[in-house]
C-alpha positions in Angstrom: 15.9 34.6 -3.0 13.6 35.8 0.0 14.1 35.7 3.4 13.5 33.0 5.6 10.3 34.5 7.3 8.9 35.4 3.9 9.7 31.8 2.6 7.6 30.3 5.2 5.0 32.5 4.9 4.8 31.7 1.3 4.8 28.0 2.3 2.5 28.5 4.9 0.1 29.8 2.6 0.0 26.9 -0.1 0.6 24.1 2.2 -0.6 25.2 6.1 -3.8 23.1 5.0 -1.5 19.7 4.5 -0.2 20.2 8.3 -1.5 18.9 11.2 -3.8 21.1 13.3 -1.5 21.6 16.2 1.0 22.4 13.6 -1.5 24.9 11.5 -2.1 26.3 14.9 1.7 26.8 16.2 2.8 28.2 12.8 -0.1 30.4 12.8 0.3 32.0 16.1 3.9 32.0 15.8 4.4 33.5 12.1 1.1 35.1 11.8 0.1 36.4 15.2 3.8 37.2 16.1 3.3 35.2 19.5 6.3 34.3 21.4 7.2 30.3 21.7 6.9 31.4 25.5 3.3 32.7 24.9 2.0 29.9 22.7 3.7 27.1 25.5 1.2 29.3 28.1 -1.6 29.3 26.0 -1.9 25.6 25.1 -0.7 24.5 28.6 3.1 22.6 27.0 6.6 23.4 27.1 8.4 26.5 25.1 10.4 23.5 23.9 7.3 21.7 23.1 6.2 24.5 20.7 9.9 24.9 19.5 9.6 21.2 18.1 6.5 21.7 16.7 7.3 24.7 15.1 10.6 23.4 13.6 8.6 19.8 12.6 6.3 22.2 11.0 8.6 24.0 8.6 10.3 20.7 7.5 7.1 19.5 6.6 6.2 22.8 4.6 9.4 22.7 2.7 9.4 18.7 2.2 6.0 19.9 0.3 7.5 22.0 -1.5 10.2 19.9 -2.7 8.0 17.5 -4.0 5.1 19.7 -5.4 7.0 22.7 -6.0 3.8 24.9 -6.2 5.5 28.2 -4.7 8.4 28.0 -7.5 5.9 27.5 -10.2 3.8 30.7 -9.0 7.4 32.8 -8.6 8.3 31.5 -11.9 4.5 32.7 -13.1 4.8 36.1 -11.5 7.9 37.1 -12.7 6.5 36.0 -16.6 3.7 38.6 -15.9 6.0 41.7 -14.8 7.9 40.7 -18.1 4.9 40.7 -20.2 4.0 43.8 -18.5 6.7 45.1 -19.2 7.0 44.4 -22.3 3.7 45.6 -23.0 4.2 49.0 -21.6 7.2 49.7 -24.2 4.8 49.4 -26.7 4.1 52.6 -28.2 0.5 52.5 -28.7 0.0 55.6 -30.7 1.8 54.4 -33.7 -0.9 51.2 -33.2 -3.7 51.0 -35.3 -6.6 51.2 -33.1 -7.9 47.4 -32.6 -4.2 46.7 -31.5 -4.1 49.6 -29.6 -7.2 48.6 -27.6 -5.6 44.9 -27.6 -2.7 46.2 -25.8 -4.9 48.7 -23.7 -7.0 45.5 -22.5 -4.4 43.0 -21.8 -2.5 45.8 -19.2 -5.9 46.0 -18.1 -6.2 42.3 -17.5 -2.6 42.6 -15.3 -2.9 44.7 -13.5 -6.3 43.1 -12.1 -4.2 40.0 -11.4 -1.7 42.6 -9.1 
């Protein structure tokens, strides 16, 4: 399970485009630009409780996404296939291959680790 602040990030990433642009804007400042709820309030002229709300409406509406779409549990679930694959292929002894499997195997660890 990750952490809460790596959650949102995660979130943030595949649905921060499905938010509101004062919302985009909060989460970004706050969670990307490590601002304050204090600093943000200054800079757009509103209440730290203002921000707080927006903040807060902000991650609900990130994880209500996610609930329905479900598109960061899919690319977990995808990643952790890779390393298993990788794995997988990297206990292969490739010596004891005959060459075009050899180069198959060679290629396809290739082909991961460009998706790393």
């Amino acid at each position: 399970m990750l952490d809460k602040i790596t959650e949102t990030s995660l979130l943030f990433d595949f649905y921060g485009n499905l938010l509101t642009e004062k919302q985009r804007k909060v989460m970004s400042l706050y969670h990307e630009e490590n601002l304050s709820l204090g600093e943000i309030a200054e800079e757009d002229n509103v209440s730290r409780q203002a921000v707080h709300i927006s903040l807060k409406k902000a991650e609900k509406a990130l994880k209500e996404y996610e609930d329905k779409l479900g598109l960061v549990k899919r690319w977990q679930e995808n990643l952790k296939l890779i390393e298993d694959i990788e794995l997988k292929l990297r206990s292969i002894d490739v010596d004891e291959l005959k060459e075009a499997d050899k180069a198959t195997v060679l290629s396809l660890l290739d082909e991961i680790e460009r998706i790393d």
